[in-house]
Short mmCIF file of the C-alpha atoms (twelve columns), coordinates in Angstrom:
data_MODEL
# 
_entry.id   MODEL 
# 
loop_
_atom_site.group_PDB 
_atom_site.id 
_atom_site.type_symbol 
_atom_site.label_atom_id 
_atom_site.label_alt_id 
_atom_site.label_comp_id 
_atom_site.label_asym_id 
_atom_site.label_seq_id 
_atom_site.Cartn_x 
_atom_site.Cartn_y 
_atom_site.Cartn_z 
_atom_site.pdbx_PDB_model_num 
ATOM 1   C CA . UNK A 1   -16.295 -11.011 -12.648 1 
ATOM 2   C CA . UNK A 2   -14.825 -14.290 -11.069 1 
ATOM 3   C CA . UNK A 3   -13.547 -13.678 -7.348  1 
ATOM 4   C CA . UNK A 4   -11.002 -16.476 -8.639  1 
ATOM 5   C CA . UNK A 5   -8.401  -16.761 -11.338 1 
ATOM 6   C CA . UNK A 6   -5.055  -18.063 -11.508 1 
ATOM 7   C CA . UNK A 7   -3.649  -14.799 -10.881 1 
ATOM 8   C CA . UNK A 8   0.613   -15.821 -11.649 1 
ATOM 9   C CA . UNK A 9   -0.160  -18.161 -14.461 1 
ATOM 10  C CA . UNK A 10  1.495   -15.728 -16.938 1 
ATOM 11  C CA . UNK A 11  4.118   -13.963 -14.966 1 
ATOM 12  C CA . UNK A 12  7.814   -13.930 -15.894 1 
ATOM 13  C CA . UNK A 13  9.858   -14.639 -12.329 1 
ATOM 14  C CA . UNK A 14  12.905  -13.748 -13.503 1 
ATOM 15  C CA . UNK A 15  14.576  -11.719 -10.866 1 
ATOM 16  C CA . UNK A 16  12.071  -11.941 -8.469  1 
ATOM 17  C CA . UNK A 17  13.432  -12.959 -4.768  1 
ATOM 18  C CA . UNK A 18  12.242  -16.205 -4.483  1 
ATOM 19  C CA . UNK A 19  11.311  -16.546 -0.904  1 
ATOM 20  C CA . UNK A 20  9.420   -13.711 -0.919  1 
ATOM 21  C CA . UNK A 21  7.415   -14.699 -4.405  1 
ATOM 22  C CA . UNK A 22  7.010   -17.617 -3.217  1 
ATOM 23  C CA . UNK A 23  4.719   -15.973 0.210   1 
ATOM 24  C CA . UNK A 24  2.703   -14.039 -1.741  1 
ATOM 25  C CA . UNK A 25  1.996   -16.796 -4.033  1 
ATOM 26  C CA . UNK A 26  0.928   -18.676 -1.375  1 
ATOM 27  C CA . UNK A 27  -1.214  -16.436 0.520   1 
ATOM 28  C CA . UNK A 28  -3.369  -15.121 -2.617  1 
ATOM 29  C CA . UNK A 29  -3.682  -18.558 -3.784  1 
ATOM 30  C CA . UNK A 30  -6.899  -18.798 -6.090  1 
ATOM 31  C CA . UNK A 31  -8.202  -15.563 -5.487  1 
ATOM 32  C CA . UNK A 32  -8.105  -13.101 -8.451  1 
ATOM 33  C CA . UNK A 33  -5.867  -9.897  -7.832  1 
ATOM 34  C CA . UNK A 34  -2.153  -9.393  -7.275  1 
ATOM 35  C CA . UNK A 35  0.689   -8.496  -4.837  1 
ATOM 36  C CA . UNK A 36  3.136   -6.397  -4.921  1 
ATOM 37  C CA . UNK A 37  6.102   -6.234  -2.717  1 
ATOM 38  C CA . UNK A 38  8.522   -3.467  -2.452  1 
ATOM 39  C CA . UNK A 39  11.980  -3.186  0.244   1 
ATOM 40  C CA . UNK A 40  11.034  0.993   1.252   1 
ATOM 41  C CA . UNK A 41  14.478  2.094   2.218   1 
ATOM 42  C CA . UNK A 42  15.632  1.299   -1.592  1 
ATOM 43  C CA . UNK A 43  12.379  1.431   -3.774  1 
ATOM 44  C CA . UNK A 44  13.530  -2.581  -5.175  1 
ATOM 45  C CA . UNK A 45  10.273  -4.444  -6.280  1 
ATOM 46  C CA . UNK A 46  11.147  -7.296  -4.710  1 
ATOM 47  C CA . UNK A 47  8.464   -9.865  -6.573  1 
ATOM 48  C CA . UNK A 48  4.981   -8.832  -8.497  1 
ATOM 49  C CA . UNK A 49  2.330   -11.536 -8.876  1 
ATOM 50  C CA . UNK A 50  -0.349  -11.226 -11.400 1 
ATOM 51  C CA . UNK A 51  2.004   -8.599  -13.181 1 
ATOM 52  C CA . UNK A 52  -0.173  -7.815  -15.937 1 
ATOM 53  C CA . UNK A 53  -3.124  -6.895  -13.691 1 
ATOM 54  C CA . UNK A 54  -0.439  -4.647  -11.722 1 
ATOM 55  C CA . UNK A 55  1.327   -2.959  -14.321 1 
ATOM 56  C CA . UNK A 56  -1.344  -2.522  -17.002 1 
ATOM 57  C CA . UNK A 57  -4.580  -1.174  -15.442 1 
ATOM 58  C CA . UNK A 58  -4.868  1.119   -13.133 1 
ATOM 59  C CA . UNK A 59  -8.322  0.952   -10.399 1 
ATOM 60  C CA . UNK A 60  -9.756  3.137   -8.072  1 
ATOM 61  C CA . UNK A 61  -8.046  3.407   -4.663  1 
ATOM 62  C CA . UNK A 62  -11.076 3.456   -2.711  1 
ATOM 63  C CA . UNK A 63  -10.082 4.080   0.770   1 
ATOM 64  C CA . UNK A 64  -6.471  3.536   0.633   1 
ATOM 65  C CA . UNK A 65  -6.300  7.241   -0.706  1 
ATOM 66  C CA . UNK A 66  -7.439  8.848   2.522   1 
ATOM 67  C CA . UNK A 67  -4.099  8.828   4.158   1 
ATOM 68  C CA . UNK A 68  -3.191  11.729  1.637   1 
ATOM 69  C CA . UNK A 69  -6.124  13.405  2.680   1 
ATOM 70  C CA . UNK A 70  -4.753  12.953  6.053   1 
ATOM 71  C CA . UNK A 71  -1.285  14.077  5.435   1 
ATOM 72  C CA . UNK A 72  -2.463  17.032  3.223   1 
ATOM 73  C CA . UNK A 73  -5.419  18.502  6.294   1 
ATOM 74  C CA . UNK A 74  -2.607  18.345  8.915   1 
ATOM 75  C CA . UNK A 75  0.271   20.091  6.696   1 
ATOM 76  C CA . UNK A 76  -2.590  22.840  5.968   1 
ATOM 77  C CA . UNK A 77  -3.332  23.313  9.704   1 
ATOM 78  C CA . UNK A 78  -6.657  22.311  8.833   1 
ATOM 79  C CA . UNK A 79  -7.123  19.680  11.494  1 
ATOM 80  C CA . UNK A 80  -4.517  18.288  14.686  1 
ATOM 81  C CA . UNK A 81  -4.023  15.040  15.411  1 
ATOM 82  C CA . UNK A 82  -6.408  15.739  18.563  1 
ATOM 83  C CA . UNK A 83  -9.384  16.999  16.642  1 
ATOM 84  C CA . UNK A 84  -12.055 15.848  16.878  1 
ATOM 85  C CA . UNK A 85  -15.198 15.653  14.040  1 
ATOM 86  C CA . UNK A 86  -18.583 14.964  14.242  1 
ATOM 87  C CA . UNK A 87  -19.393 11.893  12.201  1 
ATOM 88  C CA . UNK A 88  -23.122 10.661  13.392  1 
ATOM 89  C CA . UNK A 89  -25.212 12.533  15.796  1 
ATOM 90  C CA . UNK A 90  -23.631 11.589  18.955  1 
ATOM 91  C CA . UNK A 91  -20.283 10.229  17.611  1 
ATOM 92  C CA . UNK A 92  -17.176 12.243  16.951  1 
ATOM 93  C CA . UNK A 93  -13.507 11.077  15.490  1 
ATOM 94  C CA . UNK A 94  -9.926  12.194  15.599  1 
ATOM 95  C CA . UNK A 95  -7.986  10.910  13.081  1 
ATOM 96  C CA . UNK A 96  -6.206  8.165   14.095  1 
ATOM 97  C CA . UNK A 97  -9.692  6.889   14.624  1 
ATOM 98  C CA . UNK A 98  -10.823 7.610   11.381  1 
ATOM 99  C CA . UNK A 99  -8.174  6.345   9.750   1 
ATOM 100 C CA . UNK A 100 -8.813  2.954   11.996  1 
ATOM 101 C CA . UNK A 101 -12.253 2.487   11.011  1 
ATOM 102 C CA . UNK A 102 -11.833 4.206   7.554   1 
ATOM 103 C CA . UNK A 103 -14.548 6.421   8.636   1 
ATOM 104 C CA . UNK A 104 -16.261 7.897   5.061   1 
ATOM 105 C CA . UNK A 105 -18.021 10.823  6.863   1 
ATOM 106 C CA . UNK A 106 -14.751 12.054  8.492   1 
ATOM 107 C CA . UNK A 107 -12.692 11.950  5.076   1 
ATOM 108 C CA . UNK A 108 -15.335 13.504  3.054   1 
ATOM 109 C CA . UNK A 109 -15.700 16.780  5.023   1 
ATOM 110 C CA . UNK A 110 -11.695 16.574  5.078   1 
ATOM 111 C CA . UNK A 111 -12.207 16.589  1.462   1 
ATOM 112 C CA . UNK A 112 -14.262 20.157  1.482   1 
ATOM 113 C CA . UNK A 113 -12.174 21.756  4.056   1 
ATOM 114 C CA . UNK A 114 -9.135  20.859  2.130   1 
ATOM 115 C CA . UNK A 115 -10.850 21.935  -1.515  1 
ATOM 116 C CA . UNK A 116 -10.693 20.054  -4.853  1 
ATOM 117 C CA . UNK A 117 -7.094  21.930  -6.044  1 
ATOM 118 C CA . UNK A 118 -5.591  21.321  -2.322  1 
ATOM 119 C CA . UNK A 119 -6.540  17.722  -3.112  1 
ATOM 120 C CA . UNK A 120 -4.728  17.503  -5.995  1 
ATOM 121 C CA . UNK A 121 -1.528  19.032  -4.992  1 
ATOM 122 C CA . UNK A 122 -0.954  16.578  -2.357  1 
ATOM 123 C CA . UNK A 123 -1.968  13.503  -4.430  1 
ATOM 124 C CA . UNK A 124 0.841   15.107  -7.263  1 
ATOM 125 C CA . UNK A 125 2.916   14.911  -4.186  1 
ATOM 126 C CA . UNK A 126 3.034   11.652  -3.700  1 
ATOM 127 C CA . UNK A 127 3.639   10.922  -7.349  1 
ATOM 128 C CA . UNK A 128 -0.635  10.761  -8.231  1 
ATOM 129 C CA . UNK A 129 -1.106  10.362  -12.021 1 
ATOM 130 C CA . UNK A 130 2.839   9.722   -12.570 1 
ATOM 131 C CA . UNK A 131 4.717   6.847   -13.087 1 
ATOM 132 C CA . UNK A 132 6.059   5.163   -10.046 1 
ATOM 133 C CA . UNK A 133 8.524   2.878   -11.812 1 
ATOM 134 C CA . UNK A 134 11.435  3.828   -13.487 1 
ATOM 135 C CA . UNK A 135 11.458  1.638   -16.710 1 
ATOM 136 C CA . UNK A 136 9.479   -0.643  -15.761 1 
ATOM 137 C CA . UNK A 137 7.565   -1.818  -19.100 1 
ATOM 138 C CA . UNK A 138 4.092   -1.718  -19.443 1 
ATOM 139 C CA . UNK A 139 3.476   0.420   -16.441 1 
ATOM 140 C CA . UNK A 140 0.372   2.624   -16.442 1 
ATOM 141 C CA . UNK A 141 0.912   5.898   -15.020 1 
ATOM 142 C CA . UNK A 142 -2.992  6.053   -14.153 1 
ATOM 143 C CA . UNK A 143 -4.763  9.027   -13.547 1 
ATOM 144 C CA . UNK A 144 -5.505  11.948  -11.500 1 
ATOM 145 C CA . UNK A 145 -8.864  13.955  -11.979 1 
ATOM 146 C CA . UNK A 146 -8.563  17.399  -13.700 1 
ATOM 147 C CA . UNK A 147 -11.609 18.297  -12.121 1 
ATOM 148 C CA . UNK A 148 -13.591 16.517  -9.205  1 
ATOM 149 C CA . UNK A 149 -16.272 14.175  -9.669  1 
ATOM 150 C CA . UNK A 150 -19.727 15.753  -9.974  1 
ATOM 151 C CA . UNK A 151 -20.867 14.678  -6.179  1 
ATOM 152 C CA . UNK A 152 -18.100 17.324  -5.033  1 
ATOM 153 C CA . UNK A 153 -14.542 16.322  -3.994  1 
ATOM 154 C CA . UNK A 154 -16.105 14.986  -0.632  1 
ATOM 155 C CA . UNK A 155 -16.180 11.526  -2.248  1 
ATOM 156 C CA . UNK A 156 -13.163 12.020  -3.854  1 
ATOM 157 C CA . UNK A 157 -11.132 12.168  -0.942  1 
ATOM 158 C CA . UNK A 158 -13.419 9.601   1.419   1 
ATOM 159 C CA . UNK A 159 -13.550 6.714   -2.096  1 
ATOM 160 C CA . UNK A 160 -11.308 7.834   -4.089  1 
ATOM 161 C CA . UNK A 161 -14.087 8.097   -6.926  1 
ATOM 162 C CA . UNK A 162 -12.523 9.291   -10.727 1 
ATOM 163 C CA . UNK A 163 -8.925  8.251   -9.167  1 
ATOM 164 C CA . UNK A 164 -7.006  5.731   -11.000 1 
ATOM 165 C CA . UNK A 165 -4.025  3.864   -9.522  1 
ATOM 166 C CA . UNK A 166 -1.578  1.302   -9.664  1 
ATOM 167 C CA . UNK A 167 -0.509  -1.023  -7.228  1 
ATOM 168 C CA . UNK A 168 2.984   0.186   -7.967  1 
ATOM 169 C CA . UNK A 169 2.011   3.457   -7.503  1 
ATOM 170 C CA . UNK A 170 0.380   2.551   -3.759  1 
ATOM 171 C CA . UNK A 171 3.319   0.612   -2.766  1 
ATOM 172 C CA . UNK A 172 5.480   4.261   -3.723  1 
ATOM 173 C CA . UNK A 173 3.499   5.462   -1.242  1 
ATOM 174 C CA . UNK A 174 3.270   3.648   1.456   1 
ATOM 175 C CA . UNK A 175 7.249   3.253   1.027   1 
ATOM 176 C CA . UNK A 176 7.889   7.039   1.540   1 
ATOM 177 C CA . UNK A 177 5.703   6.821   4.487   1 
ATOM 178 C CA . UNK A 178 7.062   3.634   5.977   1 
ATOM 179 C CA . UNK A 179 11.088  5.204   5.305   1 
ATOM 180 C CA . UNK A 180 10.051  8.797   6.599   1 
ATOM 181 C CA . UNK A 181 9.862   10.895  3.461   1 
ATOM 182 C CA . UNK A 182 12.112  9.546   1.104   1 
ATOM 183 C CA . UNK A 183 10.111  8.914   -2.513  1 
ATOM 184 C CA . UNK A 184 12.073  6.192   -4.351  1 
ATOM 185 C CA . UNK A 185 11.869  5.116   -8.248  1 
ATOM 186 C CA . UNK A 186 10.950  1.701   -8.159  1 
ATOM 187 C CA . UNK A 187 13.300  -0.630  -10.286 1 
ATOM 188 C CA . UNK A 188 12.381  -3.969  -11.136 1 
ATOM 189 C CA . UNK A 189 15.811  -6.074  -11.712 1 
ATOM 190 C CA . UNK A 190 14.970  -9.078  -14.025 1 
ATOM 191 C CA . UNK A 191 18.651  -10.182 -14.700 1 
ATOM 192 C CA . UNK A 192 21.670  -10.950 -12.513 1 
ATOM 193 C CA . UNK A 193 23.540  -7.811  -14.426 1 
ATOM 194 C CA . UNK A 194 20.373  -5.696  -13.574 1 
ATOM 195 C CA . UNK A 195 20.456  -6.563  -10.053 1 
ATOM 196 C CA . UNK A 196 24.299  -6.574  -9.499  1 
ATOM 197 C CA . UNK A 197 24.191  -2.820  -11.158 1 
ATOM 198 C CA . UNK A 198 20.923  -2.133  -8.817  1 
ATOM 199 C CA . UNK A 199 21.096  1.364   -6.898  1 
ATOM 200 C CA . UNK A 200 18.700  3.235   -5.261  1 
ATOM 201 C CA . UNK A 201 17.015  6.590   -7.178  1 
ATOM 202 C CA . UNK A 202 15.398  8.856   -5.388  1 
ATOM 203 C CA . UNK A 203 12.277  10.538  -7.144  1 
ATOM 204 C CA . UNK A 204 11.675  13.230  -4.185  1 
ATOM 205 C CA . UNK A 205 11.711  13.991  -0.924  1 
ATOM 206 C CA . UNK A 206 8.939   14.690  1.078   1 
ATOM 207 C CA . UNK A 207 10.473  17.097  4.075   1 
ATOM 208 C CA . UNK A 208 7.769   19.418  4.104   1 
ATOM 209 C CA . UNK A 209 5.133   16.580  4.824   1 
ATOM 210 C CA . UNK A 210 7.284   13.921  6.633   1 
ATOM 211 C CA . UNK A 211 6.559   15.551  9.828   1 
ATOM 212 C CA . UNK A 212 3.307   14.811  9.816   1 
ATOM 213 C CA . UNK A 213 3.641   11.098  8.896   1 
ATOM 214 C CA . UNK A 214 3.777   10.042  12.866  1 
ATOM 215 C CA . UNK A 215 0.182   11.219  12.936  1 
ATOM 216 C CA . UNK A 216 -1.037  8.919   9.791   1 
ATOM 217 C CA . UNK A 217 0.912   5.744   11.016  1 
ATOM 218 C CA . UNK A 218 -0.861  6.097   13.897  1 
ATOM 219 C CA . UNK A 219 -3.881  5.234   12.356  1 
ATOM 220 C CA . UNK A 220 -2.516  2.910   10.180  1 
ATOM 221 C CA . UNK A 221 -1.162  0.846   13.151  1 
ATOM 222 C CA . UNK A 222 -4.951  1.424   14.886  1 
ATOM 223 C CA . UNK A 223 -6.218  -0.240  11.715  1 
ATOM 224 C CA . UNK A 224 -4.360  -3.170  12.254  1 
ATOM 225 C CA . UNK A 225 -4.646  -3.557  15.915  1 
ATOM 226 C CA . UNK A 226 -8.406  -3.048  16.093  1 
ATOM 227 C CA . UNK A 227 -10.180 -1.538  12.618  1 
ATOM 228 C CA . UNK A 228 -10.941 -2.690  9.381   1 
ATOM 229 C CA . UNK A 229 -7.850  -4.141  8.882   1 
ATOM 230 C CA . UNK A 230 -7.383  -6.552  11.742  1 
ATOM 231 C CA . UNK A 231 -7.183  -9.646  10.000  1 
ATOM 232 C CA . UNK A 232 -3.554  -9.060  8.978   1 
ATOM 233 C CA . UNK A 233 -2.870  -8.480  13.125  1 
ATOM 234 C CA . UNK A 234 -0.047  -10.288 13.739  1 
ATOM 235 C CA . UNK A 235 1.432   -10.445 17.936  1 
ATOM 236 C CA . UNK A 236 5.110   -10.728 16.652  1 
ATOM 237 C CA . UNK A 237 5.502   -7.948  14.471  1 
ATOM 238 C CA . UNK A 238 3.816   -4.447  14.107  1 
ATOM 239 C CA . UNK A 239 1.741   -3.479  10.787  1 
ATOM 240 C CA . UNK A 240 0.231   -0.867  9.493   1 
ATOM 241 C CA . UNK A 241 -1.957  -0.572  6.730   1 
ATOM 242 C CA . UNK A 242 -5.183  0.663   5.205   1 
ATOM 243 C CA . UNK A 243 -7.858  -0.922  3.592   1 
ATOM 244 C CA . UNK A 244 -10.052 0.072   0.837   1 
ATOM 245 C CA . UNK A 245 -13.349 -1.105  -0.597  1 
ATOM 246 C CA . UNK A 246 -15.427 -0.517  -3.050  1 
ATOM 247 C CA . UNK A 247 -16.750 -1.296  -7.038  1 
ATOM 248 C CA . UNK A 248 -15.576 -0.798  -10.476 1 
ATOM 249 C CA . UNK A 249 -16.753 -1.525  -13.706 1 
ATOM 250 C CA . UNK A 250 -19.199 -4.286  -12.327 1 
ATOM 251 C CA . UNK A 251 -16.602 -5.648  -9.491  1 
ATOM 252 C CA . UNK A 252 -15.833 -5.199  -6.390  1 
ATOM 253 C CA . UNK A 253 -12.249 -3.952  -5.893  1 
ATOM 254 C CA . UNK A 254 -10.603 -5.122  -2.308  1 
ATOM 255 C CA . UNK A 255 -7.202  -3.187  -1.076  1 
ATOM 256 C CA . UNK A 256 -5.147  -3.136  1.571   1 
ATOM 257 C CA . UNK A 257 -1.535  -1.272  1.052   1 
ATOM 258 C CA . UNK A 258 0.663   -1.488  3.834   1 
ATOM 259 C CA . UNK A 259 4.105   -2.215  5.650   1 
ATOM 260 C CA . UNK A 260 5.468   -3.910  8.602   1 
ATOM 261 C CA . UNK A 261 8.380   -3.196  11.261  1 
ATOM 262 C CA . UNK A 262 8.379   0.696   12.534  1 
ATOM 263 C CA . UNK A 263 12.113  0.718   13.179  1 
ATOM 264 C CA . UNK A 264 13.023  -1.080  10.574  1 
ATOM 265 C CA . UNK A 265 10.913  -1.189  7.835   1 
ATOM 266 C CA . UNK A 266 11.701  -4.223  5.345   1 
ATOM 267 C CA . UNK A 267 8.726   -4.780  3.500   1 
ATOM 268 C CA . UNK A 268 5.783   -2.917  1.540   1 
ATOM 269 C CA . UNK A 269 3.153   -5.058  0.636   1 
ATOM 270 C CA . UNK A 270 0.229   -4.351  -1.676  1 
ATOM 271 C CA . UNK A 271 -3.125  -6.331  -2.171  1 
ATOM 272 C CA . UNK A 272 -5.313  -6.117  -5.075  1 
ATOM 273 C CA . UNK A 273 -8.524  -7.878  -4.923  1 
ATOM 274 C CA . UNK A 274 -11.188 -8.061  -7.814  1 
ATOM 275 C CA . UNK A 275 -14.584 -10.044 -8.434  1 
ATOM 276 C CA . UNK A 276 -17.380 -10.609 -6.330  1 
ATOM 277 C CA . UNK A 277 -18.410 -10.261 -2.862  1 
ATOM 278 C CA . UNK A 278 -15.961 -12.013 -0.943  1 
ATOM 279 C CA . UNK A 279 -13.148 -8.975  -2.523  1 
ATOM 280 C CA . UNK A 280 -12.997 -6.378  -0.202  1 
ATOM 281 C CA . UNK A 281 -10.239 -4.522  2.061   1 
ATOM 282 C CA . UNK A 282 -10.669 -6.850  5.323   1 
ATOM 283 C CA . UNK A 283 -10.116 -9.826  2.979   1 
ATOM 284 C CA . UNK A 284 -6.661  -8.434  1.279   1 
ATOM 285 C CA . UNK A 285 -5.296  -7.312  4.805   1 
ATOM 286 C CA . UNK A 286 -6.354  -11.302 5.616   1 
ATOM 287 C CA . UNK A 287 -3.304  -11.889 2.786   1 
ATOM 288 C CA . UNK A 288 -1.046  -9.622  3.069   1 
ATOM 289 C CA . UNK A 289 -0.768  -10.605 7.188   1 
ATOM 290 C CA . UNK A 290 0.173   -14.694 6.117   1 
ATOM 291 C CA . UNK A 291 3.176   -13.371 3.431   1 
ATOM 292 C CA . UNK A 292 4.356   -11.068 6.172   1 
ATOM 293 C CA . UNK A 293 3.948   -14.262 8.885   1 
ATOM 294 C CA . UNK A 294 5.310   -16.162 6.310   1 
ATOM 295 C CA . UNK A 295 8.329   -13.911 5.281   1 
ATOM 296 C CA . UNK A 296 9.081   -13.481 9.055   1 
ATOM 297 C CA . UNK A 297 9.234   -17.478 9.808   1 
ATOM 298 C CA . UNK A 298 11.339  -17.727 6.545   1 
ATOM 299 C CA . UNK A 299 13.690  -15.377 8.183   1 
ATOM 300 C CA . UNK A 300 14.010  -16.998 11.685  1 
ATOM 301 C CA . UNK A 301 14.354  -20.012 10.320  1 
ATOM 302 C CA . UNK A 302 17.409  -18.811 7.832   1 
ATOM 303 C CA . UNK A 303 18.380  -17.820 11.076  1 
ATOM 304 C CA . UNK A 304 18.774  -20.536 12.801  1 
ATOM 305 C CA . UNK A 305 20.444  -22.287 10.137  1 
ATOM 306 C CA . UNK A 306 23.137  -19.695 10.318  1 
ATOM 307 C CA . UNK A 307 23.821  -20.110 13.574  1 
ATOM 308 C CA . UNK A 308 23.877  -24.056 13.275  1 
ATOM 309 C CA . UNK A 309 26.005  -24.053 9.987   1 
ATOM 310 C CA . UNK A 310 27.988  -20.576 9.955   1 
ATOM 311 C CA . UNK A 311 29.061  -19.459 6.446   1 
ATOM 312 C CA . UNK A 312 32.523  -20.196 7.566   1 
ATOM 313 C CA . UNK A 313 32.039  -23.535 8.777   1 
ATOM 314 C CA . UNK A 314 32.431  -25.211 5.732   1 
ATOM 315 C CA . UNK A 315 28.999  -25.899 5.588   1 
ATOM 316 C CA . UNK A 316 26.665  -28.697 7.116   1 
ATOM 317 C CA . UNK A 317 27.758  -32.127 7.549   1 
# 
């Protein structure tokens, strides 16, 4: 498979926010995959390039699917944020670390503590094997495992192997996470009347696991700051994400699912990368850090304007 395409060739724009399509456009360029980006406090898509390769299909999460297995081993008691597990002979990881590095060895024996049927109840949580969208057409709902893969659920929970997800279904995700619990619908308003009648709907909320969220943004923030995803580092502005890597069907799948601004979160951006050996996780954090540089530049320079030419002022001259 080609590592380039012209990924928004056949998308329909229509209600997309320009500013922000017009980042993520950017920032993929040639590459083949899609972005999608979602406001967390409301569940809004917000703009969806390459929409038929992120409504359609559904892939496997690779890595990006280990911050369930994080949130599910700390809600069981399984594991603090302080413990510590051996990963090589004389190396051992909490996990914020493990999350950082997206350590496989760590994950996997989270995996068997946690059990295959544990597993699955927390990825049904967090809306696994479901819709994310509400009528959104063409949406896949993809696919959670019935029973796990015949390695054992260790690779299950470290790749995400016999998992099948969306990139609408990540960005649900990492929107409850980034809002502190709250799991939205997410609309996608095409038309003015759609988005003047827009209002949040929530799908569920997550009390029972939000308290352990802290914990998992930790690592997410780690990953940004000095792991695999480090490329979408940005001085300015705090991310946090997780990557994900690994091969499909004869490609090589690249993810990184993420969002920006602890206080305030105003963005969820996903990556989907597919093709050849330049797709993988480090590369899709890479593009998801320019749209959120670029969104934030867009936004201090909208700034400024506004306070050269207030609304009120009739305007520039």
């Amino acid at each position: 498979m080609s590592s380039y395409a012209r990924s928004p060739y056949d998308d329909d724009a229509a209600g997309d926010d320009p500013a922000v399509r017009a980042a993520a456009i950017a920032a993929l360029g040639r590459w083949n995959g899609s972005v999608v980006v979602v406001e967390p406090t409301t569940g809004r898509v917000l703009s969806i390039v390459n929409q038929k390769l992120a409504l359609e299909s559904a892939f496997t999460p690779c890595s990006t699917f280990k911050p369930v297995v994080a949130v599910g081993a700390l809600k069981e008691g399984l594991v603090t944020p302080e413990t510590e597990i051996r990963v090589a002979r004389r190396k051992r990881m909490d996990l914020a670390e493990a999350l950082a590095h997206s350590n496989n060895v760590f994950f996997s024996k989270l995996g068997q503590m946690l059990g295959f049927e544990r597993v699955e109840h927390y990825a049904h949580e967090f809306g696994l094997g479901e819709k994310a969208g509400l009528d959104i057409p063409d949406e896949s709902p993809g696919k959670f495992p019935s029973a796990p893969p015949k390695e054992g659920v260790g690779i299950l929970s470290s790749f995400g192997t016999d998992i099948e997800v969306t990139p609408l279904q990540m960005a649900a995700i990492l929107s409850a996470i980034a809002n502190g619990g709250t799991m939205y619908y997410l609309q996608y308003p095409r038309t003015p009347a759609e988005s003047e009648a827009f209002k949040p709907v929530v799908r569920r909320h997550l009390e029972n696991l939000s308290e352990y969220f802290p914990y998992v943004k930790r690592g997410l923030a780690e990953a940004v700051i000095y792991g695999t995803a480090r490329l979408a580092y940005d001085p300015e502005e705090q991310i946090f994400g997780k990557t994900g890597t690994c091969s499909e069907d004869g490609a090589r799948l690249g993810w990184f699912v993420s969002y920006a601004n602890a206080q305030q979160p105003k963005y969820v951006v996903v990556v989907l990368l597919r093709g050849g050996k330049p797709m993988y996780g480090p590369h899709a954090a890479g593009i998801a850090g320019k749209i959120y540089r670029d969104l934030r530049l867009h936004q201090q320079e909208a700034a400024r304007t506004e306070e050269s030419y207030p609304a009120n002022s009739g305007g520039r001259p």
